[in-house]
Jmol script that loads the backbone (N, CA, C; Angstrom):
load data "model"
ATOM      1  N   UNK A   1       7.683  -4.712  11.239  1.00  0.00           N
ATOM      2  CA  UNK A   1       7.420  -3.774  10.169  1.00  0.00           C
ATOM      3  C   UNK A   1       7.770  -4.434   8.835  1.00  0.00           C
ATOM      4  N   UNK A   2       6.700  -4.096   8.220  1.00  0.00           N
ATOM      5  CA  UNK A   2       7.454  -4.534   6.553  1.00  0.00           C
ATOM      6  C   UNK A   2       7.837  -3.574   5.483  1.00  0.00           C
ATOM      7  N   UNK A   3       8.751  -3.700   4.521  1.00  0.00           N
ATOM      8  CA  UNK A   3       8.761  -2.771   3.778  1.00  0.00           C
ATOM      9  C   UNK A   3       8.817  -3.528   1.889  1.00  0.00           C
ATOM     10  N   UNK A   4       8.850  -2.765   1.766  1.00  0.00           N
ATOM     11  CA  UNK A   4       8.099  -3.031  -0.139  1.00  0.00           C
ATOM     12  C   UNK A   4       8.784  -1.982  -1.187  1.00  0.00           C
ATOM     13  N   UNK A   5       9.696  -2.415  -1.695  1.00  0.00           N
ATOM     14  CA  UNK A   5      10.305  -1.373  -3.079  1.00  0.00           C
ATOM     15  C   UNK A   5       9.118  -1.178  -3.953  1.00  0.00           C
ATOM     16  N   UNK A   6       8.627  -0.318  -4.267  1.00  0.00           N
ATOM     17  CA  UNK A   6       7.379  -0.024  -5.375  1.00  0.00           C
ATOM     18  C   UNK A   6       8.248  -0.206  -6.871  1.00  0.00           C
ATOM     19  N   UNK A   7       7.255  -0.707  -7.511  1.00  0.00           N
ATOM     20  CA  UNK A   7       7.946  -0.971  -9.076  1.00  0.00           C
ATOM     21  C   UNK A   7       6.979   0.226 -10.054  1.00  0.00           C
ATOM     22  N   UNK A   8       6.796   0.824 -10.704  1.00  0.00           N
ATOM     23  CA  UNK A   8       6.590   1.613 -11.769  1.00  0.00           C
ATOM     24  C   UNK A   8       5.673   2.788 -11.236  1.00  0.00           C
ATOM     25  N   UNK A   9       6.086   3.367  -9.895  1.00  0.00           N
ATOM     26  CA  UNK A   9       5.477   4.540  -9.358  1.00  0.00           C
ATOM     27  C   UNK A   9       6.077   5.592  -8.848  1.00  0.00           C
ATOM     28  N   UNK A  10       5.611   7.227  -8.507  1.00  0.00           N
ATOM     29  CA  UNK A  10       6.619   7.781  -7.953  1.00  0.00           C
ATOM     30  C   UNK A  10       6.569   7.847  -6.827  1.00  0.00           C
ATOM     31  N   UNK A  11       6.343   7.035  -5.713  1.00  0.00           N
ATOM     32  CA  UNK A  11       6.496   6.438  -4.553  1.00  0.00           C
ATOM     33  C   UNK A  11       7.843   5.010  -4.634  1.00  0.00           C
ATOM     34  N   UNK A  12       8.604   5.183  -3.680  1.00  0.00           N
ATOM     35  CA  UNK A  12       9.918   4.029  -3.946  1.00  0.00           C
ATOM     36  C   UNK A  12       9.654   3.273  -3.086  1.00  0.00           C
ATOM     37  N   UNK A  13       8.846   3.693  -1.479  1.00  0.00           N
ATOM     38  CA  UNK A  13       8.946   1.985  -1.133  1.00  0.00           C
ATOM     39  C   UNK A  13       7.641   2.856   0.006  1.00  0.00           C
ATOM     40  N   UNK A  14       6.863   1.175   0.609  1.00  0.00           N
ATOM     41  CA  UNK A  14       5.937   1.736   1.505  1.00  0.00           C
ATOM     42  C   UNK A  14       6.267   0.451   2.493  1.00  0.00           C
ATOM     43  N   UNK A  15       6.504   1.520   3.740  1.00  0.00           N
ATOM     44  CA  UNK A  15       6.147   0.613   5.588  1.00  0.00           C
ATOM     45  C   UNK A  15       5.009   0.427   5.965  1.00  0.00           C
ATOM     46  N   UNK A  16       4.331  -0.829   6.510  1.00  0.00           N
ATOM     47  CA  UNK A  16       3.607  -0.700   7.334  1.00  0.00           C
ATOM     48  C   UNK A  16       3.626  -1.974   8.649  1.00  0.00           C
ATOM     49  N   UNK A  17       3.152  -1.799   9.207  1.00  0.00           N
ATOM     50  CA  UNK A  17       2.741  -3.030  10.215  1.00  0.00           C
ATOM     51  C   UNK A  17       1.640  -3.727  10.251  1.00  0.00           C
ATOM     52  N   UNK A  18       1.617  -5.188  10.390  1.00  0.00           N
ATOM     53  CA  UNK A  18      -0.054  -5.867  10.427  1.00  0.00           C
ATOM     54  C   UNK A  18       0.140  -6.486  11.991  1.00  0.00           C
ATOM     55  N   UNK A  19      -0.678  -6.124  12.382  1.00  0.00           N
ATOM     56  CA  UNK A  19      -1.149  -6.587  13.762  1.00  0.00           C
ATOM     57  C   UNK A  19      -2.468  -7.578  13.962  1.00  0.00           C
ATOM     58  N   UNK A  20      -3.069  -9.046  14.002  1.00  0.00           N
ATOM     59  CA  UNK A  20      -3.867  -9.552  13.995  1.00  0.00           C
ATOM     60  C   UNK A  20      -4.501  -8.889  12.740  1.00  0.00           C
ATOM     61  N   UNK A  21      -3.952  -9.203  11.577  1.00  0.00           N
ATOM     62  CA  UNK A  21      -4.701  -9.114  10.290  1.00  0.00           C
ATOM     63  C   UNK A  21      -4.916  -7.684  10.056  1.00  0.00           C
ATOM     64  N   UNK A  22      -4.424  -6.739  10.757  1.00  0.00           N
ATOM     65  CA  UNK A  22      -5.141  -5.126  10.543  1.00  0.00           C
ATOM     66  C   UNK A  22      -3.826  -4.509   9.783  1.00  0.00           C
ATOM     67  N   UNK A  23      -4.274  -3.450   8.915  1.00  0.00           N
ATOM     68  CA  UNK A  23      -3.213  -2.342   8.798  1.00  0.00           C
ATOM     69  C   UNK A  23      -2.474  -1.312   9.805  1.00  0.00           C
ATOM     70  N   UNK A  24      -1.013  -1.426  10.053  1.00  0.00           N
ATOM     71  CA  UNK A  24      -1.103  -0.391  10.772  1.00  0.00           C
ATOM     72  C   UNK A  24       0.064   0.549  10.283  1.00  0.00           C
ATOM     73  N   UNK A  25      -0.363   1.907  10.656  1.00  0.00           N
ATOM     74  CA  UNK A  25       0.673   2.367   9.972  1.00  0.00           C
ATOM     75  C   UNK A  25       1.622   2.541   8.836  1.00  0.00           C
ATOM     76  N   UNK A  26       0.868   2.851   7.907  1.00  0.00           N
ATOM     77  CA  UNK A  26       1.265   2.633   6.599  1.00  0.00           C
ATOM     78  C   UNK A  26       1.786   4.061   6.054  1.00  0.00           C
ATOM     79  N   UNK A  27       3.392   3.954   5.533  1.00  0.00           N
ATOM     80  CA  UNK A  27       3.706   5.134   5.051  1.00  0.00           C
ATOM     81  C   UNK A  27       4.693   4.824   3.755  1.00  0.00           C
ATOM     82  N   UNK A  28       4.141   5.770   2.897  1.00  0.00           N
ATOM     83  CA  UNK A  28       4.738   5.675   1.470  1.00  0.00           C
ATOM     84  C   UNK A  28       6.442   6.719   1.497  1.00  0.00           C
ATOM     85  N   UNK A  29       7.173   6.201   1.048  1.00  0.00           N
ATOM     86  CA  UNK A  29       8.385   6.896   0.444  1.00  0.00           C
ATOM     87  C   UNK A  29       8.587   7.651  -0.872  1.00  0.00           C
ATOM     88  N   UNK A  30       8.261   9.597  -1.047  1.00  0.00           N
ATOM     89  CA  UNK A  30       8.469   9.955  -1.701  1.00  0.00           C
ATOM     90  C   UNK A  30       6.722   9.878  -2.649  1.00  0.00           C
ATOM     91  N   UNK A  31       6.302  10.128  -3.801  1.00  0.00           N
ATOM     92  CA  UNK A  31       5.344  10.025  -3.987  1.00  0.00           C
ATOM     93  C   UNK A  31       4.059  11.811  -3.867  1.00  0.00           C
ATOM     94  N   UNK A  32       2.890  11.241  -3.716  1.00  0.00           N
ATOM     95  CA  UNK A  32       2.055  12.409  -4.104  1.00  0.00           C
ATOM     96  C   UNK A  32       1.537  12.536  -2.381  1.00  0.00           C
ATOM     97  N   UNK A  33       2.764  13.659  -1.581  1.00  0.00           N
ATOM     98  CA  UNK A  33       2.429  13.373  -0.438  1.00  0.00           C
ATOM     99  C   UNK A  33       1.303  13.167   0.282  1.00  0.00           C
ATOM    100  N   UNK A  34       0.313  14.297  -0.317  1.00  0.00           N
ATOM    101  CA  UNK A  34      -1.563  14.199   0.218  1.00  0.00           C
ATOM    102  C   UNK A  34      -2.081  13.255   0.418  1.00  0.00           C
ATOM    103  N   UNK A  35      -2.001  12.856  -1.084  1.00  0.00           N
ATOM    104  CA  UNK A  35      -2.591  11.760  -1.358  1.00  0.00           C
ATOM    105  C   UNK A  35      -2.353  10.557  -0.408  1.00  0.00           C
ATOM    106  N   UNK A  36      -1.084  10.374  -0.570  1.00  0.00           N
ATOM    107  CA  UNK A  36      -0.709   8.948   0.162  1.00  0.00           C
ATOM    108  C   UNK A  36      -0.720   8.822   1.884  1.00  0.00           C
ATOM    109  N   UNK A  37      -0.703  10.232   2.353  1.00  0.00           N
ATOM    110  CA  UNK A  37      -1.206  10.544   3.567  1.00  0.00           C
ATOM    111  C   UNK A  37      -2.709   9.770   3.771  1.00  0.00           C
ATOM    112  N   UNK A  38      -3.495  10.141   2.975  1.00  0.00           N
ATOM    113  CA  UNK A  38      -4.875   9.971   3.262  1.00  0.00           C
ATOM    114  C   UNK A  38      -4.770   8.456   2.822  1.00  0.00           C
ATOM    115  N   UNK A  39      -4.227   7.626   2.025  1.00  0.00           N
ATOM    116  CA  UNK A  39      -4.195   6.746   1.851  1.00  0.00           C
ATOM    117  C   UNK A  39      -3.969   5.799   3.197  1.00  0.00           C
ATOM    118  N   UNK A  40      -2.851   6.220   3.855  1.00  0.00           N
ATOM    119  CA  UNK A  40      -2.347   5.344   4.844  1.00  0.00           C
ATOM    120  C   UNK A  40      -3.584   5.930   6.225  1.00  0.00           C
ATOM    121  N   UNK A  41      -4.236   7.270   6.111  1.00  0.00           N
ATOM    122  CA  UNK A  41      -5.140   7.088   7.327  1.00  0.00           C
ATOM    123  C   UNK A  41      -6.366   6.316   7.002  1.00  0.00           C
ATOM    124  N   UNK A  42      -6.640   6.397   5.995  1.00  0.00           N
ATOM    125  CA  UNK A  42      -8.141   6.035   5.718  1.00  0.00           C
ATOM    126  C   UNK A  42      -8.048   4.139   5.649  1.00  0.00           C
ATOM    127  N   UNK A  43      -6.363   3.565   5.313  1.00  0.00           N
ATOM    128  CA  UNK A  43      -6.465   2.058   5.783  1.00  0.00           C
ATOM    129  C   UNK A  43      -6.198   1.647   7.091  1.00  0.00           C
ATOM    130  N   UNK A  44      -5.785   2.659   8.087  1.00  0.00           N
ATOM    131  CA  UNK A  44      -5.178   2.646   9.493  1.00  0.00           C
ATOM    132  C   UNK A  44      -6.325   1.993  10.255  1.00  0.00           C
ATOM    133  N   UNK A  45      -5.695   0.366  10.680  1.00  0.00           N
ATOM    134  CA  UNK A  45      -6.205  -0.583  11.598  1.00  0.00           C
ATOM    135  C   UNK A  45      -8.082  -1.317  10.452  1.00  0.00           C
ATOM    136  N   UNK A  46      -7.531  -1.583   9.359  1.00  0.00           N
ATOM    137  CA  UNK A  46      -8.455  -1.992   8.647  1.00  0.00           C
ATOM    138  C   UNK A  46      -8.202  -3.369   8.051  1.00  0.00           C
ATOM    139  N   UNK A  47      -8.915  -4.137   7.812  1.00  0.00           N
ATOM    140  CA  UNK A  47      -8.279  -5.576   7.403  1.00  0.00           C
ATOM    141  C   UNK A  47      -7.915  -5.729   6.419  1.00  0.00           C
ATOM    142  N   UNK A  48      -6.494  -6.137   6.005  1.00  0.00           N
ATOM    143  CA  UNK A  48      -5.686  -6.478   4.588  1.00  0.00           C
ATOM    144  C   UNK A  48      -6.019  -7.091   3.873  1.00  0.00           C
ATOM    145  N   UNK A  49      -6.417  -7.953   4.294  1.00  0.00           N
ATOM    146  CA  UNK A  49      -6.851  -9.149   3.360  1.00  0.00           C
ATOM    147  C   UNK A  49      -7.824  -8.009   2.296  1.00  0.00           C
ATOM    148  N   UNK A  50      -8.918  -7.096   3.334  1.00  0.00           N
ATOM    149  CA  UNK A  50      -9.914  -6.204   2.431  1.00  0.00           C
ATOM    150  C   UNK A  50      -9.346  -5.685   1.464  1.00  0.00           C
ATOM    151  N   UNK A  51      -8.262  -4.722   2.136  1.00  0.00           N
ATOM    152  CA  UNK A  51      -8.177  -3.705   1.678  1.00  0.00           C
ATOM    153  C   UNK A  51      -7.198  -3.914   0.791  1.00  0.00           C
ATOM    154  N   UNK A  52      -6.308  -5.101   0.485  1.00  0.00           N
ATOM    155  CA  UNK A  52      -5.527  -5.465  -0.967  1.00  0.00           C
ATOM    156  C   UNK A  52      -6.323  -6.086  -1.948  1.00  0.00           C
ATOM    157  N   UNK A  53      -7.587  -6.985  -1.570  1.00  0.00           N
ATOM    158  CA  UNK A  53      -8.265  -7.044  -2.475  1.00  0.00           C
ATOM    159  C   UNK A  53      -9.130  -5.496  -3.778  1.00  0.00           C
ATOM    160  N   UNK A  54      -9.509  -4.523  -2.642  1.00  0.00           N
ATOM    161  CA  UNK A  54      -9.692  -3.331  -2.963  1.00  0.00           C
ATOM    162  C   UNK A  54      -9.173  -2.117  -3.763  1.00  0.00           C
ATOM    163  N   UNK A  55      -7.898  -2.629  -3.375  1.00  0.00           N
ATOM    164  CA  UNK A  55      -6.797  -1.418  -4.028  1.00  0.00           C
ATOM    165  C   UNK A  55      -6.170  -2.333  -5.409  1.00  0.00           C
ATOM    166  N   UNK A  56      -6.180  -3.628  -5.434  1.00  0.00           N
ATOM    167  CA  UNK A  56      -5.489  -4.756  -6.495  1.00  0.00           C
ATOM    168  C   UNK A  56      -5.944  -3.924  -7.857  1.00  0.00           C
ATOM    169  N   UNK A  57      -4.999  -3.435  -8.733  1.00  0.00           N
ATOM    170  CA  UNK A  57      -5.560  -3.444 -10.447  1.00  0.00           C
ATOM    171  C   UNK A  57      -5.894  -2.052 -10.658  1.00  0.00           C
ATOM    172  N   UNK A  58      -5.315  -0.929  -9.442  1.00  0.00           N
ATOM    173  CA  UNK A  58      -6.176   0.141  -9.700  1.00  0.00           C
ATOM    174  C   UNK A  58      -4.240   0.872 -10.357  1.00  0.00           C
ATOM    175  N   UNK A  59      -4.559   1.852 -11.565  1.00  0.00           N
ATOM    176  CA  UNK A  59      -4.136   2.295 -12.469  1.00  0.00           C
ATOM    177  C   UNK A  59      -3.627   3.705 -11.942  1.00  0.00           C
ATOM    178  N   UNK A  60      -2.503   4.480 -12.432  1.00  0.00           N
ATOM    179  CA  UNK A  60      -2.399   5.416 -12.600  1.00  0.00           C
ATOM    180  C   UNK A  60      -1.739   6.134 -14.006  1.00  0.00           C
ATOM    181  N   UNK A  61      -2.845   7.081 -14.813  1.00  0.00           N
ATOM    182  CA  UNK A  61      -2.538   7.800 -15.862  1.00  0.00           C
ATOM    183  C   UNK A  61      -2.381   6.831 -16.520  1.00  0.00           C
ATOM    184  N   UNK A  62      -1.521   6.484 -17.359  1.00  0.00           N
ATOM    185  CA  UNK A  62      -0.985   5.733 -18.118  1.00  0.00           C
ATOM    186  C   UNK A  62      -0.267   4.426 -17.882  1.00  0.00           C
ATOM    187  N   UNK A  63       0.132   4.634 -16.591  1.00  0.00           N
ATOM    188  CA  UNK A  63       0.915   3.588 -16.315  1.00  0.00           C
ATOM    189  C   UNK A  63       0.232   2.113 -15.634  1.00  0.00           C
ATOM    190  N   UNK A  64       1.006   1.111 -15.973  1.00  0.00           N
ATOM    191  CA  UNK A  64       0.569  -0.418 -15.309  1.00  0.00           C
ATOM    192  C   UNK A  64       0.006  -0.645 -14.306  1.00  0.00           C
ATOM    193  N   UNK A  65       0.338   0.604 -12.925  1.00  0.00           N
ATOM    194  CA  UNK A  65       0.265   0.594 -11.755  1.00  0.00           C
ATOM    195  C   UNK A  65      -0.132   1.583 -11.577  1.00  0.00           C
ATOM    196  N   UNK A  66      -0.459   1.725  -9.735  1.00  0.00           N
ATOM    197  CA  UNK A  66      -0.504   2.639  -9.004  1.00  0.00           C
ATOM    198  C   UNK A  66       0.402   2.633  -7.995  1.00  0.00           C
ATOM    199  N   UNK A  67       0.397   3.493  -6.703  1.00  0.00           N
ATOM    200  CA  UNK A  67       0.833   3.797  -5.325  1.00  0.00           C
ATOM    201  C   UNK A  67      -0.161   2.603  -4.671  1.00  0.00           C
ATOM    202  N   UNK A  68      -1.915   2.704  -4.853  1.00  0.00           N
ATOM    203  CA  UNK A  68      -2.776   1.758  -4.225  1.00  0.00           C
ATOM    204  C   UNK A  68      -2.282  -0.012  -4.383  1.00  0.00           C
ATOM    205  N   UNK A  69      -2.352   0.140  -5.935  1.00  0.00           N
ATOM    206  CA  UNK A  69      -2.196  -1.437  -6.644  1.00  0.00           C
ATOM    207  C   UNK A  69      -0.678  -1.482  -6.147  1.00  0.00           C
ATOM    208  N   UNK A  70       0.410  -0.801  -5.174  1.00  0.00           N
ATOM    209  CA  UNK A  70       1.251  -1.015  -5.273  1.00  0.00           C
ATOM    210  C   UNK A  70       1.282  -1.829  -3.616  1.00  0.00           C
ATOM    211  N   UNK A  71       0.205  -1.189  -3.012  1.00  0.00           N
ATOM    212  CA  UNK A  71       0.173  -1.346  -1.453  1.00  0.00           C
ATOM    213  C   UNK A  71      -0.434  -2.793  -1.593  1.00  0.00           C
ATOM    214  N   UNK A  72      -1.523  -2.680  -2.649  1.00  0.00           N
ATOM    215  CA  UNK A  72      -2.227  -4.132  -2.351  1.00  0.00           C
ATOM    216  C   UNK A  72      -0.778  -5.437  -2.843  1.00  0.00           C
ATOM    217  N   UNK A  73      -0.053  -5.027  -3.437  1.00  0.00           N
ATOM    218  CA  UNK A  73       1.199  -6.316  -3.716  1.00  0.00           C
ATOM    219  C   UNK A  73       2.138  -6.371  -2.642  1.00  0.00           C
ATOM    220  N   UNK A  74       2.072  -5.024  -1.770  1.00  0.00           N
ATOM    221  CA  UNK A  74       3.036  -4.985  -0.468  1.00  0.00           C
ATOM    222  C   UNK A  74       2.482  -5.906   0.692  1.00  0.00           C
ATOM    223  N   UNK A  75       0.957  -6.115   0.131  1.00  0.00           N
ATOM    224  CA  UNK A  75       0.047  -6.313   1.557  1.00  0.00           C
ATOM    225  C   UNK A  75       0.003  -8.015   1.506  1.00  0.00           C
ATOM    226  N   UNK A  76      -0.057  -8.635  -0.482  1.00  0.00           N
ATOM    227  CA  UNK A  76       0.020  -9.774  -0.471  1.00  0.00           C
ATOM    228  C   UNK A  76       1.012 -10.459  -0.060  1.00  0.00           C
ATOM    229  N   UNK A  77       2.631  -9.930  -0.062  1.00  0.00           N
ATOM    230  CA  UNK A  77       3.684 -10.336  -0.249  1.00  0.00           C
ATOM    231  C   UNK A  77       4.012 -10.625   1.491  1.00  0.00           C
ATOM    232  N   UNK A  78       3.274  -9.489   1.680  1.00  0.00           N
ATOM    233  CA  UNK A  78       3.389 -10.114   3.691  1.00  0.00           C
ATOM    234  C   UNK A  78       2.348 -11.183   4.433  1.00  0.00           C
ATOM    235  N   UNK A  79       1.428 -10.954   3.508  1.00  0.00           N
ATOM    236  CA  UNK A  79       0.423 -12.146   4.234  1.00  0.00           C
ATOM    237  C   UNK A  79       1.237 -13.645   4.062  1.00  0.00           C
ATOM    238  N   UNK A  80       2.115 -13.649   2.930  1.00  0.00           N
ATOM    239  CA  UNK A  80       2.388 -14.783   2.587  1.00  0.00           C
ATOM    240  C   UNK A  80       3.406 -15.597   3.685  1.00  0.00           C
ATOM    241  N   UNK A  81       3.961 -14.571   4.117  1.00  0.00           N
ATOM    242  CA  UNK A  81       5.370 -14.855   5.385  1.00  0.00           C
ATOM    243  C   UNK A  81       4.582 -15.167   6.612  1.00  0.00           C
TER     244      UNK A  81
END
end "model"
wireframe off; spacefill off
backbone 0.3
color backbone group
């Protein structure tokens, strides 16, 4: 399992597992519960590599970041290990 402190969101950290390159199980800490629900089903067993390219740069309101752009830096930071 990996886990990821989120930096400038109201989500604080997100788990997931990669199994042969797939997402699995991805759950956010705290945050816009719906939302991030559907977030973690709709990437469940999908390829990372995709789906951080996908989510990379995406914004919320005002701020630098998102919950998404936060998963795609959780997703790079594990491919790298």
């Amino acid at each position: 399992m990996y886990s990821y402190k989120t930096k400038g969101t109201c989500s604080s950290e997100i788990t997931f597992d990669l199994e042969d390159g797939k997402l699995k199980n991805v759950r956010f800490k705290n945050g816009c519960n719906g939302n991030l629900q559907g977030i973690g089903r709709l990437t469940e067993n999908m390829d990372a590599e995709t789906i951080m390219n996908q989510l990379s740069g995406i914004r919320c309101a005002d701020k630098e970041t998102s919950c998404p752009d936060q998963l795609s830096k959780a997703i790079k930071q594990a491919l790298k290990k």
